[in-house]
C-alpha positions as CSV (number, residue, x, y, z in Angstrom):
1,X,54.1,-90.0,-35.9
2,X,55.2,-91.3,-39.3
3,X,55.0,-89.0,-42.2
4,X,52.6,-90.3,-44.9
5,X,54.4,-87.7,-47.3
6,X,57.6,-88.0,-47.0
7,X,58.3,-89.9,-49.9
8,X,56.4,-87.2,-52.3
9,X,58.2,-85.3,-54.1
10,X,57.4,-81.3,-53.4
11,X,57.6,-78.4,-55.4
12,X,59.0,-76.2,-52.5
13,X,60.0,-76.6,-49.2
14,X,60.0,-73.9,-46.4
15,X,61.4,-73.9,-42.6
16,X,60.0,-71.1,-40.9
17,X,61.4,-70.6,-37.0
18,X,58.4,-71.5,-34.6
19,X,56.2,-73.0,-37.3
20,X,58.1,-75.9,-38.8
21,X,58.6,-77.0,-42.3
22,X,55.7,-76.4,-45.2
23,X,56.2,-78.0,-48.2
24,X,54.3,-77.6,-51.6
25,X,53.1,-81.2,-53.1
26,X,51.1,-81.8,-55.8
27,X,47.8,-83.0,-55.4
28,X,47.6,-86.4,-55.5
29,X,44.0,-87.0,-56.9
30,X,43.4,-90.6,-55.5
31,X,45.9,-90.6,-52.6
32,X,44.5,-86.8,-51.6
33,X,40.5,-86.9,-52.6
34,X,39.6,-87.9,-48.7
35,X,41.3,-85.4,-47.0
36,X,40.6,-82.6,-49.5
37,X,37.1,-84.6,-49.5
38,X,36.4,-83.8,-45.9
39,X,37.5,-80.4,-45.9
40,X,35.1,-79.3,-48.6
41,X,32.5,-80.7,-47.4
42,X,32.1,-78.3,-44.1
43,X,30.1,-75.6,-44.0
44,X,32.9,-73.0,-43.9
45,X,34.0,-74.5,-47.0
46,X,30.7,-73.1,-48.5
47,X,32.5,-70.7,-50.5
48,X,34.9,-73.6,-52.4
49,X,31.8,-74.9,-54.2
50,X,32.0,-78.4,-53.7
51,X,29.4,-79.2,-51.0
52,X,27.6,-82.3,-51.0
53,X,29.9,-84.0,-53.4
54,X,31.2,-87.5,-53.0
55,X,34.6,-88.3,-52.7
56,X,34.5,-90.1,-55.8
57,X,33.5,-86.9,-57.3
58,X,36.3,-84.7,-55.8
59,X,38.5,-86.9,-57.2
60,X,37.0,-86.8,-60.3
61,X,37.6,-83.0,-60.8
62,X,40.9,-82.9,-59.4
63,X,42.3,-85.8,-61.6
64,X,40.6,-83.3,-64.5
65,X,42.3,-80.1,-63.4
66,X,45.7,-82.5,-63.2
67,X,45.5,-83.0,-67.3
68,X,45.4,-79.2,-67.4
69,X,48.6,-77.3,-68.0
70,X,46.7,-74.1,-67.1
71,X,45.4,-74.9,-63.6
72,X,47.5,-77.1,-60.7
73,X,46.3,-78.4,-57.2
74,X,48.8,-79.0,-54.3
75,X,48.4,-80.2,-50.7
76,X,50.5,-78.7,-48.3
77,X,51.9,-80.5,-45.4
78,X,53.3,-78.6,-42.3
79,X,55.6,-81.3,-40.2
80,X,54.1,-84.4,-41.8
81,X,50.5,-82.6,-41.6
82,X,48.0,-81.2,-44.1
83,X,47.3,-78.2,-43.6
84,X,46.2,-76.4,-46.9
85,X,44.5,-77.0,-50.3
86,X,46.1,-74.5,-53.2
87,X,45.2,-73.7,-56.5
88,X,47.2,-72.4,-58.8
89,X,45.9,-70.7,-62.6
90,X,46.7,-68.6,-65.3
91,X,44.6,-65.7,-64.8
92,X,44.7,-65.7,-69.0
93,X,43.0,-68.8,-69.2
94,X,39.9,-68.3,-66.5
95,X,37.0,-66.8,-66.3
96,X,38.8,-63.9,-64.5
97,X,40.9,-62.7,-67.2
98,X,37.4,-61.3,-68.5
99,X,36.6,-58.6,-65.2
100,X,40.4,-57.2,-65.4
101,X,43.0,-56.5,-67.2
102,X,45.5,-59.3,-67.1
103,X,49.3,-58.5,-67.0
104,X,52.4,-60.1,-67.7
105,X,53.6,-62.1,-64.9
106,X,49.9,-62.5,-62.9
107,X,49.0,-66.1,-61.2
108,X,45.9,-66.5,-59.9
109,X,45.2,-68.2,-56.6
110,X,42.3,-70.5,-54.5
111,X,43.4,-71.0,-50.8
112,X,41.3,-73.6,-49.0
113,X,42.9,-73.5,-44.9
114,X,42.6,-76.9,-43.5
115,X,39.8,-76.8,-39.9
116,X,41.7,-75.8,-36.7
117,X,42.9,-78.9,-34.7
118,X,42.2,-79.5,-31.5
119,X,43.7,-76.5,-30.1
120,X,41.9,-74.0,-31.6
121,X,43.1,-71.4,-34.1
122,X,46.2,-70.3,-34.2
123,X,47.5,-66.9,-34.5
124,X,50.0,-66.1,-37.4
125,X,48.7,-69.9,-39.0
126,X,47.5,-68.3,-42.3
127,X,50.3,-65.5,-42.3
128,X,53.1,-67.9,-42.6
129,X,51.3,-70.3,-44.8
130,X,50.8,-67.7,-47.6
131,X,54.2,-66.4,-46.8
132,X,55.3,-69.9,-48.1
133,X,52.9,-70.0,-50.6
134,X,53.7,-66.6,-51.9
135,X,57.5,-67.8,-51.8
136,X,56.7,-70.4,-53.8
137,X,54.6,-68.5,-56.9
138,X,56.3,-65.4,-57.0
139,X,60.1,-66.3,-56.6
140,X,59.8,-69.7,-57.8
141,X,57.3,-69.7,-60.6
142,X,59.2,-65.7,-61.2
143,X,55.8,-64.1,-61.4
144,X,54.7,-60.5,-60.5
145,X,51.8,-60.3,-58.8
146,X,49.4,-62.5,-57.3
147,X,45.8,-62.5,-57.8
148,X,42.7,-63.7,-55.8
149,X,39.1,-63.3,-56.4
150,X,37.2,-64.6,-53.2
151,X,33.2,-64.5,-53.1
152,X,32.2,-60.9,-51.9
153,X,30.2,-62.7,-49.3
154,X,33.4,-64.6,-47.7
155,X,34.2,-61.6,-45.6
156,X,36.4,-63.7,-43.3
157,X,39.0,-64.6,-46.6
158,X,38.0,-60.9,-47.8
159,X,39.6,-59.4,-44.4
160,X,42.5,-61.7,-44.2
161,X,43.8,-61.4,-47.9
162,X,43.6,-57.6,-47.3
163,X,45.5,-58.1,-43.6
164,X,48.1,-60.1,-45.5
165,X,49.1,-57.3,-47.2
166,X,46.9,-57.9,-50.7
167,X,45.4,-54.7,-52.2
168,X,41.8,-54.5,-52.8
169,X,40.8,-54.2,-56.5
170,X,36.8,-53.9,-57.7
171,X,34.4,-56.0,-57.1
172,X,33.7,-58.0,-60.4
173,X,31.0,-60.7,-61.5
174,X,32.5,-64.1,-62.8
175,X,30.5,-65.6,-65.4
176,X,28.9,-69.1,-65.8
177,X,31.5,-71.5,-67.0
178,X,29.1,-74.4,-68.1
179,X,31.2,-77.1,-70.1
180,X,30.6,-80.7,-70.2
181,X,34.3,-81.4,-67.7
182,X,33.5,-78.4,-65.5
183,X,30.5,-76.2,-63.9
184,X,31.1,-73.5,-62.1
185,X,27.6,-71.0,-61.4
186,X,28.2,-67.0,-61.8
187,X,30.1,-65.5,-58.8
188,X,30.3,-61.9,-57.1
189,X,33.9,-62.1,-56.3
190,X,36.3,-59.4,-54.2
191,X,39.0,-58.9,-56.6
192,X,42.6,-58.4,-54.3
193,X,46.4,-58.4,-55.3
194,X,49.9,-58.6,-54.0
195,X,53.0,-57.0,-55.6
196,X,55.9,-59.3,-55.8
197,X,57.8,-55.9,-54.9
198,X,55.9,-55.7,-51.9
199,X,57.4,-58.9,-50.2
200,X,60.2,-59.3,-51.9
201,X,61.5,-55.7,-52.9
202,X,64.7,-54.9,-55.2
């Protein structure tokens, strides 16, 4: 099978025995709206907040975030395949930054996993994804500490942050972001983090 992203350019590559090669692109708004389009718009992807929106309109708000210098998208592709929406952001400059105390060196997170194929789930799938992903932000981008803040009600990305290894910080209320680019409704969110010491010590 031909790979469609080959030619992209990505901001990190991993080979991982047994699993293949991840890399990290940028999103492509255009190129990437109907893949990302059809993952948001299942009903595990409740939680992501874009349910019921065109493609036109997921394309819209990524080719917004890509003007930001704050916030990145990226598609991962495992062996020619996507697999993964990230989000990268600067805890100082979201909503977050007001329900803890940011530090030096944070980067905030949104992991969106791509629908099991065929197969089934896979066990050790999401493990060696963020293991890439974590790679990537905290040696990479030389950062500290990663930080998530999934809805209190996604127990399933609760349980698997805190499986990961992420540590569970307080539960915290997001507030309204209502701006004339971007929308986002108050959110109950599971505050977690992850030491770069802890994967990567000395």
């Amino acid at each position: 099978m031909s790979d469609l992203y080959a030619s992209r350019t990505a901001v990190h590559e991993q080979l991982t025995d047994g699993f293949g090669t991840v890399r990290i692109l940028p999103l492509d708004p255009e190129a990437d709206s109907g893949v990302v389009h059809r993952w948001v718009s299942e009903d595990r992807a409740v939680f992501w907040g874009m349910n019921g929106l065109t493609e036109q309109q997921v394309a819209g708000i990524y080719a917004h975030m890509a003007t930001l210098t704050t916030h990145h998208a990226f598609l991962l592709v495992r062996d020619g395949e996507p697999v993964a929406l990230l989000q990268t952001y600067e805890p100082e400059a979201d909503r977050v930054s007001e329900c803890y105390d940011v530090r030096p060196g944070d980067i905030g997170i949104h992991l969106l996993i791509a629908p099991a194929g065929p197969g089934g789930a896979r066990s050790g799938w999401t493990a060696r994804l963020v293991a890439a992903i974590a790679e990537y932000v905290l040696l990479g981008l030389d950062r500290r500490r990663v930080v998530v803040d999934p809805d209190v009600r996604n127990e399933k990305a609760v349980t698997r942050f805190l499986e990961l290894g992420f540590t569970q910080g307080p539960v915290v209320v997001l507030p309204e972001i209502d701006l004339p680019d971007v929308y986002l409704p108050e959110k109950k969110a599971q505050l977690a983090f992850l030491d770069r010491q802890t994967l990567f010590p000395g």
